[in-house]
Backbone as CSV, one residue per row, in Angstrom:
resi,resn,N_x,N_y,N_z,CA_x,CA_y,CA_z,C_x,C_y,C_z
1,UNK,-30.046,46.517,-9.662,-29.720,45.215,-9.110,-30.754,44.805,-8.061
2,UNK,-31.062,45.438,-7.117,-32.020,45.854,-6.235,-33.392,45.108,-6.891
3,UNK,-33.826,46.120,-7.337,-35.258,45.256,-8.603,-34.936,44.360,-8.941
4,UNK,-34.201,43.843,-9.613,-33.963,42.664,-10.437,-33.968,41.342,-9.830
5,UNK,-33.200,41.774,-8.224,-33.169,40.432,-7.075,-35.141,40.405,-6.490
6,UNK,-35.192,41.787,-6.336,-37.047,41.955,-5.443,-38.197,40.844,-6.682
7,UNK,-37.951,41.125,-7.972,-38.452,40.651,-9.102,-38.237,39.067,-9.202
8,UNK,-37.087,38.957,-8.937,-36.535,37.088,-9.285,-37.346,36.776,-7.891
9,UNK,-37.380,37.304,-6.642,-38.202,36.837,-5.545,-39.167,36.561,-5.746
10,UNK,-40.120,37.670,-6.127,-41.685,37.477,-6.638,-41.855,36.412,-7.411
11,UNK,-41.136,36.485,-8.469,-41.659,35.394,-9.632,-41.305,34.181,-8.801
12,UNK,-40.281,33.837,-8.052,-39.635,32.711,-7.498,-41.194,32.319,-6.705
13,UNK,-41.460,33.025,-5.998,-42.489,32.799,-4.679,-43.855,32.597,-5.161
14,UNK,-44.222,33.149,-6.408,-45.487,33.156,-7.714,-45.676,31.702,-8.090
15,UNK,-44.482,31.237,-8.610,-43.860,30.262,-9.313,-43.562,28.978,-8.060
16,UNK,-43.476,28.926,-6.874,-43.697,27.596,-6.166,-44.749,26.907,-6.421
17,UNK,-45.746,27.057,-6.209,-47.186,26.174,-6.667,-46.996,25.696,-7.937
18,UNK,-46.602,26.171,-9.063,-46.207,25.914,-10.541,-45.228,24.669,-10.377
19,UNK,-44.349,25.009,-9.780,-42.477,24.572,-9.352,-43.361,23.086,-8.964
20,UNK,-43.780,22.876,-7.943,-43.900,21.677,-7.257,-44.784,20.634,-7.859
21,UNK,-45.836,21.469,-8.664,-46.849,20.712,-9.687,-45.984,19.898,-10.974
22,UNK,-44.399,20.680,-11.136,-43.484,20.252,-12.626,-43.303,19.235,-11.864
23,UNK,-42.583,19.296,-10.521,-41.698,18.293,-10.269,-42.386,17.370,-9.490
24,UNK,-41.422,15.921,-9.417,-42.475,15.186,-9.097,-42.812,15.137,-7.526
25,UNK,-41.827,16.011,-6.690,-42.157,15.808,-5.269,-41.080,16.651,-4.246
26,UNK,-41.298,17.002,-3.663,-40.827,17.928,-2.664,-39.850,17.911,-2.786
27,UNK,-38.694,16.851,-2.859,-37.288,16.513,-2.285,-36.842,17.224,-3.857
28,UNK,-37.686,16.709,-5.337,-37.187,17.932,-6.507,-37.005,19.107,-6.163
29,UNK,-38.284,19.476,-5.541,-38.134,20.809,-5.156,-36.874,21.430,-4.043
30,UNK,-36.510,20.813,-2.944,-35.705,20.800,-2.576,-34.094,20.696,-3.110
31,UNK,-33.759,19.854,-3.888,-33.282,19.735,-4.559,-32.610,21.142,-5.343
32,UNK,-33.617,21.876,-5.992,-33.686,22.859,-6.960,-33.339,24.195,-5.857
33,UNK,-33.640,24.536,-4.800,-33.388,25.034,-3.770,-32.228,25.335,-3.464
34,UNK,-31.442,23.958,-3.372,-30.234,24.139,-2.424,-29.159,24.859,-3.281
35,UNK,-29.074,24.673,-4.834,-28.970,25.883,-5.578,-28.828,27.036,-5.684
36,UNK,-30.215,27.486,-5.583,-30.929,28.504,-5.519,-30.323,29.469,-4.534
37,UNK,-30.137,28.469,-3.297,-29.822,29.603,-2.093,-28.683,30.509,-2.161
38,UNK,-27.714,29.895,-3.645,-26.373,30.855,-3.398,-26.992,32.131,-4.306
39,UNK,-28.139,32.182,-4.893,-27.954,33.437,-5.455,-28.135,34.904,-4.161
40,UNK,-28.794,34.374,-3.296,-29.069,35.110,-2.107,-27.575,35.216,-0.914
41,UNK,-27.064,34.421,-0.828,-25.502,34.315,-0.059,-24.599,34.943,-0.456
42,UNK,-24.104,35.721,0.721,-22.379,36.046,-0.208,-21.245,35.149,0.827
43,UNK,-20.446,34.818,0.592,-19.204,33.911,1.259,-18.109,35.110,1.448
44,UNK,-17.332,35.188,2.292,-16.173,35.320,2.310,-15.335,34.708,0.937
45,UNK,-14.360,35.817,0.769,-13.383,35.102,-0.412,-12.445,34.132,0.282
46,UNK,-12.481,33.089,-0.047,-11.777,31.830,0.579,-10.634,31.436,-0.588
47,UNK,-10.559,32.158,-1.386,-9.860,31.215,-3.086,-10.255,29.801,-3.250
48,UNK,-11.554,30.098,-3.007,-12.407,28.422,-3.588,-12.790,28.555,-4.737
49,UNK,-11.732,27.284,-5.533,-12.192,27.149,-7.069,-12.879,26.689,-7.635
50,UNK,-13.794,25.732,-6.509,-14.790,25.133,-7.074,-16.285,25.710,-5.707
51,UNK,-17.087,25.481,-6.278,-18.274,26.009,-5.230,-18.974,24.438,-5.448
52,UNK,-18.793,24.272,-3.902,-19.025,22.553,-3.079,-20.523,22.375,-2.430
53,UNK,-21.034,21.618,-3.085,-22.414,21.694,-2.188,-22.529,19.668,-1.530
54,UNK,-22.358,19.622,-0.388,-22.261,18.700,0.152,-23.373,18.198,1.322
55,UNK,-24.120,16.645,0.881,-24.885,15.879,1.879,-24.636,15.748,2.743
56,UNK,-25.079,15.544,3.730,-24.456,14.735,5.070,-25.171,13.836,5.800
57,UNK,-25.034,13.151,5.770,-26.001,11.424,6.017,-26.274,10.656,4.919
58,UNK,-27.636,10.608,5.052,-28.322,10.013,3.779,-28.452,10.818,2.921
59,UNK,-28.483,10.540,1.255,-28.911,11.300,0.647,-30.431,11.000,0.360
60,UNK,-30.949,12.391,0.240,-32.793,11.777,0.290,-32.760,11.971,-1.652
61,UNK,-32.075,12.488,-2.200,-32.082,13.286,-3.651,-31.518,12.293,-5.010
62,UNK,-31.177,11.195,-4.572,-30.920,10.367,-5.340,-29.636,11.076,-6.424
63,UNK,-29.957,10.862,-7.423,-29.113,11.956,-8.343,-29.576,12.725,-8.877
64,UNK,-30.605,13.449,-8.509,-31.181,14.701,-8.497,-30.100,15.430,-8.573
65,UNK,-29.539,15.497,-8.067,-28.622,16.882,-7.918,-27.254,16.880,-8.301
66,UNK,-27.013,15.710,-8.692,-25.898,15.362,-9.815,-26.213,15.946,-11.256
67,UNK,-27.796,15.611,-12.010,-28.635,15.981,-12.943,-28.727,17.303,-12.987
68,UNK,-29.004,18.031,-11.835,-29.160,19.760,-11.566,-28.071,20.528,-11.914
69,UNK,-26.967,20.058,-11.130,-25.663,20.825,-11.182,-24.072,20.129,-11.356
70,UNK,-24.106,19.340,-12.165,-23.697,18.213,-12.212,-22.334,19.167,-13.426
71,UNK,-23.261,19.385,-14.128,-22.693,20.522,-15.510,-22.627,21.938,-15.143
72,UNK,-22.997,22.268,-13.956,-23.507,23.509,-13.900,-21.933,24.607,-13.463
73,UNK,-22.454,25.873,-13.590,-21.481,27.314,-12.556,-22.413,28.009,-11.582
74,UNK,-21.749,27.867,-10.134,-22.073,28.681,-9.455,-21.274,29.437,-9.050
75,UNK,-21.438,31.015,-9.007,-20.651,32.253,-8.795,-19.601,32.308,-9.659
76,UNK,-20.032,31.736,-10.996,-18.822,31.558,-11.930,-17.981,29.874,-11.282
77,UNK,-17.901,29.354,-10.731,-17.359,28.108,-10.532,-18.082,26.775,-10.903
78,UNK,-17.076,25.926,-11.309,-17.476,24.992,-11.808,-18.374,24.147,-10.198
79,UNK,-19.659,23.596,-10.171,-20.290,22.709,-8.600,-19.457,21.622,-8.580
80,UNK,-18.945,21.391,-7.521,-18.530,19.905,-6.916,-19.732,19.230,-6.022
81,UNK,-20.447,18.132,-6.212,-21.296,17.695,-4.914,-20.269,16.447,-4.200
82,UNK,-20.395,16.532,-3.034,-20.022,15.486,-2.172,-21.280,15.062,-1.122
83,UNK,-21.168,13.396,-1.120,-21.924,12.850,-0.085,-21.146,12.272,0.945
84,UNK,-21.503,12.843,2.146,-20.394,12.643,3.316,-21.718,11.644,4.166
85,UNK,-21.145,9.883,4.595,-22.178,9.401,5.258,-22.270,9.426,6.590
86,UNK,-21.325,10.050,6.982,-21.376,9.722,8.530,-20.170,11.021,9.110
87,UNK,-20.460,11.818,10.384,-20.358,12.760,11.209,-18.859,12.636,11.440
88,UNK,-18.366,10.942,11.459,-16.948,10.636,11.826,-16.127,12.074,10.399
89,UNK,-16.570,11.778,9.569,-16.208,12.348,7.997,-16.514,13.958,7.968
90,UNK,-16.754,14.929,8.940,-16.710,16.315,9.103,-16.017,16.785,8.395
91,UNK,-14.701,16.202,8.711,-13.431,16.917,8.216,-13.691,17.549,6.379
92,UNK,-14.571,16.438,5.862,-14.477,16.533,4.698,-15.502,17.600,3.733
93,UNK,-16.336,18.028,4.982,-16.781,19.154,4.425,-16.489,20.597,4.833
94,UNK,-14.987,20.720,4.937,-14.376,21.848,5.114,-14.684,22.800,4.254
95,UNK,-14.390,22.502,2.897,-14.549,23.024,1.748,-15.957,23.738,1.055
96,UNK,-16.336,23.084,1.787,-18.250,22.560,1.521,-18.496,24.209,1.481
97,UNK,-19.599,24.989,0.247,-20.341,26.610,0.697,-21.463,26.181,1.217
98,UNK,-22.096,25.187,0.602,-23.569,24.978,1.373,-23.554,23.186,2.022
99,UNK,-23.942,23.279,3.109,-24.367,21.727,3.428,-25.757,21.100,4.235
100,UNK,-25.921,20.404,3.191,-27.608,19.612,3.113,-27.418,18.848,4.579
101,UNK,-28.148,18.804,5.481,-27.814,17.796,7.037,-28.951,16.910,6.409
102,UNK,-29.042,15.938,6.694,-30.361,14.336,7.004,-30.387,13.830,8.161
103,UNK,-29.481,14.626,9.094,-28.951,13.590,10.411,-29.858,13.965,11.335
104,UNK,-30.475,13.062,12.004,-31.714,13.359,13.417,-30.775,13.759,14.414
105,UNK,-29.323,13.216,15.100,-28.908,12.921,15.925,-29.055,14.862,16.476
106,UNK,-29.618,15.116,17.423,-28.752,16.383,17.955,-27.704,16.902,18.483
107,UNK,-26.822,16.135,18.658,-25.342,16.182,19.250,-24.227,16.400,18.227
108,UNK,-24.791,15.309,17.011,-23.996,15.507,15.654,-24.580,16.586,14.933
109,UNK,-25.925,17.104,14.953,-26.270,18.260,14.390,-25.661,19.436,15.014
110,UNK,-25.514,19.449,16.349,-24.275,20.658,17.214,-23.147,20.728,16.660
111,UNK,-22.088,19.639,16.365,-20.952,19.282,15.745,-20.771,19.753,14.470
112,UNK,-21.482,19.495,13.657,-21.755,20.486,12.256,-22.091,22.016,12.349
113,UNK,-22.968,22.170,12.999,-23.355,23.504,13.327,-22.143,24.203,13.628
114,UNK,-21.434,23.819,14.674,-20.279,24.766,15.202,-19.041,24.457,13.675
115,UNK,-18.506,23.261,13.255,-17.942,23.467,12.331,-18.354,24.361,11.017
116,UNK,-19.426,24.130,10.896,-20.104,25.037,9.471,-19.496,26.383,9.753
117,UNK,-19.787,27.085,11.128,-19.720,28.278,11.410,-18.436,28.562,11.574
118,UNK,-17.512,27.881,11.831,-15.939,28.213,11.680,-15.502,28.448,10.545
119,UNK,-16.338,27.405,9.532,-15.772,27.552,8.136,-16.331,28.101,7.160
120,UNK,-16.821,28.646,7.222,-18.555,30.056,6.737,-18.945,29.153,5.804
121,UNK,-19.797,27.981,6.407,-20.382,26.917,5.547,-21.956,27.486,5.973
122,UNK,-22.799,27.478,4.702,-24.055,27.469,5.114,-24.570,26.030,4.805
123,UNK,-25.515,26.351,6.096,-26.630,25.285,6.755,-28.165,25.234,5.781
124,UNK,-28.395,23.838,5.483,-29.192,23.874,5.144,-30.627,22.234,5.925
125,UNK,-31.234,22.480,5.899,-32.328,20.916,6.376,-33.695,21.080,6.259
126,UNK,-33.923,20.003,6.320,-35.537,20.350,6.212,-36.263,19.841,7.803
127,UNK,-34.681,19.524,8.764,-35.053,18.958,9.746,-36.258,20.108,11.056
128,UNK,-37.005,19.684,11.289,-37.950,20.599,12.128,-37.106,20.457,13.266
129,UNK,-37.063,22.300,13.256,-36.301,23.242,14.753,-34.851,23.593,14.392
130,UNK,-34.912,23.005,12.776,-33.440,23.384,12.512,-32.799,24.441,12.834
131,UNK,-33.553,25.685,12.653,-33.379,27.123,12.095,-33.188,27.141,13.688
132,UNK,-34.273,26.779,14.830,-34.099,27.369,15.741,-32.814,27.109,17.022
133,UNK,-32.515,25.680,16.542,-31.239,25.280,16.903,-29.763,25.725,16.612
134,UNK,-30.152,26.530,15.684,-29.081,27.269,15.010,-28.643,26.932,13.435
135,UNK,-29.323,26.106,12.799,-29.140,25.685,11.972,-29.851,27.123,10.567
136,UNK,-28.806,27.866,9.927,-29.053,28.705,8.720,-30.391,29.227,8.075
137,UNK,-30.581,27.584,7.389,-31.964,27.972,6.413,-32.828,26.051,6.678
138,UNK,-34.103,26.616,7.266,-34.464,25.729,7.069,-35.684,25.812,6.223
139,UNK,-36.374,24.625,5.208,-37.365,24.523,4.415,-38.085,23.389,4.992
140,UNK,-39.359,24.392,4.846,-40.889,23.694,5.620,-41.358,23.584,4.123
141,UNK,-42.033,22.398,3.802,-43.611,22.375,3.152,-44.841,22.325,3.670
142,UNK,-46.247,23.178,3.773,-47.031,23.068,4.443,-48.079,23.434,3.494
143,UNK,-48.785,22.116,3.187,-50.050,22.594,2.346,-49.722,22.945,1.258
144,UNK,-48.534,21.912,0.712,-47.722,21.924,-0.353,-47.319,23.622,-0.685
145,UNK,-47.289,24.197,0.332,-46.133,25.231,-0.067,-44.851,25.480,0.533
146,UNK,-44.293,26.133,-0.128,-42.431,26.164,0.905,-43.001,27.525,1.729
147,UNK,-42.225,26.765,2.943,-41.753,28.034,3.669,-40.275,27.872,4.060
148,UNK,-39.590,29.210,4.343,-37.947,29.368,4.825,-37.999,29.684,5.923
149,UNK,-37.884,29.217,6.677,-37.112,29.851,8.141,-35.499,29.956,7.944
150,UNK,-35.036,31.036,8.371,-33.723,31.609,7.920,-33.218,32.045,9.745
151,UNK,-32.165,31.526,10.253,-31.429,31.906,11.419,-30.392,32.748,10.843
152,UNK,-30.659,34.575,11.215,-29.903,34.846,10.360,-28.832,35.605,11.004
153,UNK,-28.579,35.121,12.436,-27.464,35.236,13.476,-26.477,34.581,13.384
154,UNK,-27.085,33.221,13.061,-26.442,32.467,12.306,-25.237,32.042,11.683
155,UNK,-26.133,32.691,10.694,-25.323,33.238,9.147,-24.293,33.803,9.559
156,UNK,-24.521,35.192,10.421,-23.441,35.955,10.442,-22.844,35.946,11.342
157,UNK,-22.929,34.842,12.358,-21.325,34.094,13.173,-20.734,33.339,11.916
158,UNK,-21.534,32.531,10.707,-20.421,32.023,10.070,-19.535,33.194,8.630
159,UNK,-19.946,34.467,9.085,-19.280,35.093,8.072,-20.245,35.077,6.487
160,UNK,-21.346,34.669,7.031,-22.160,34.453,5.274,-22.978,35.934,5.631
161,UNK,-23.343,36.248,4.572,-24.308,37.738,4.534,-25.689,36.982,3.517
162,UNK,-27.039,36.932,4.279,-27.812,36.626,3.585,-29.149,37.900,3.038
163,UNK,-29.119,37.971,1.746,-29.685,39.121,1.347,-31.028,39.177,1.857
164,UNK,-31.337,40.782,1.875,-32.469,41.048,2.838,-33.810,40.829,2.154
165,UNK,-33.482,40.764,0.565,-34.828,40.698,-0.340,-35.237,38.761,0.125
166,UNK,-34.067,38.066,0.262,-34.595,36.844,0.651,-35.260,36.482,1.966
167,UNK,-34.420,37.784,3.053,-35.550,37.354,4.137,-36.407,38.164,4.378
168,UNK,-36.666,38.913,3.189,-38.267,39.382,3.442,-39.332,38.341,2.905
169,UNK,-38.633,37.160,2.651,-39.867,36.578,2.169,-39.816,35.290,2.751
170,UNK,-38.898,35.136,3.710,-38.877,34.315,4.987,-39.089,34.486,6.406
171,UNK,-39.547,33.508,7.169,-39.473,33.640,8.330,-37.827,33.560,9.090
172,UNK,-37.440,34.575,9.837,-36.771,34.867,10.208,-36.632,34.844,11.842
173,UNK,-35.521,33.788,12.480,-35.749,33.310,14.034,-34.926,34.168,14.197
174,UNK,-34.939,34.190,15.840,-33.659,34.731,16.236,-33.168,34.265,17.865
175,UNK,-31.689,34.646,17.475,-31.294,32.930,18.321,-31.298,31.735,18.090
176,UNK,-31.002,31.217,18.759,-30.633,29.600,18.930,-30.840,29.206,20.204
177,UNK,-31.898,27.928,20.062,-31.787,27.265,21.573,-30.601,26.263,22.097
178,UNK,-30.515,26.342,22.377,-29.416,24.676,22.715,-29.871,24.238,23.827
């Protein structure tokens, strides 16, 4: 199992330059990502029957990700996506395993942050300082390649366990500023 996850890494990390040349632009790539990240996550058993991957603000992905996982199983469950537009609407990503932020505000990015972590929701943005604010997993492009910054203290105030083959191939903060 071990190999098989170290192997899907390599090829995964081989295969970005390839990945970003198919698609037509970062936010695909992103897109394809937010996915991706549950093969590396484990959740707490919650008796969630559906595995929820939810926006929050704007969506930058159009229906990208309706198209992606629209039909799809993750962890054996059928994906639900929800787009939540506004911070008033928290409540509604209780359910949520992974959630996409778009929001600049830092006060409402605190507000999520601490809810995510009550409800072992992982964090996801591409917002810069995410990771170091406390925010899970964040994705850099630089010189059209991905990088991960992974807060992985994080993680495990919200009860998520993120595998170690994934953050060996991320940058890894530690702490949170506030």
């Amino acid at each position: 199992m071990l190999k098989k996850t170290i192997l899907y890494l390599l090829i995964l990390s081989l295969s970005i330059p390839t990945l970003l040349n198919a698609f037509n632009s970062e936010i695909d790539l992103k897109a394809v990502f937010i996915g991706r990240f549950s093969k590396f996550v484990t959740w707490p058993n919650k008796g969630r029957d559906k595995f929820i991957i939810t926006i929050i603000d704007n969506n930058p992905f159009d229906d990208k990700l309706d198209k992606l996982y629209g039909n799809k199983k993750i962890h054996d469950k059928p994906v639900e996506l929800n787009y939540v537009t506004s911070i008033k609407d928290i409540k509604n990503i209780k359910d949520s395993n992974i959630v996409f932020i778009t929001i600049k505000n830092q006060k409402d990015i605190k507000k999520i942050l601490n809810y995510a972590k009550e409800n072992s929701i992982l964090t996801v943005s591409d917002n810069k300082g995410f990771a170091q604010r406390g925010g899970m997993i964040q994705i850099n492009f630089i010189m059209r390649r991905v990088r991960f910054k992974i807060n992985n203290e994080a993680s495990k105030e919200a009860n998520l366990k993120i595998s170690s083959s994934f953050l060996n191939i991320s940058e890894v903060i530690k702490g949170a500023k506030n």
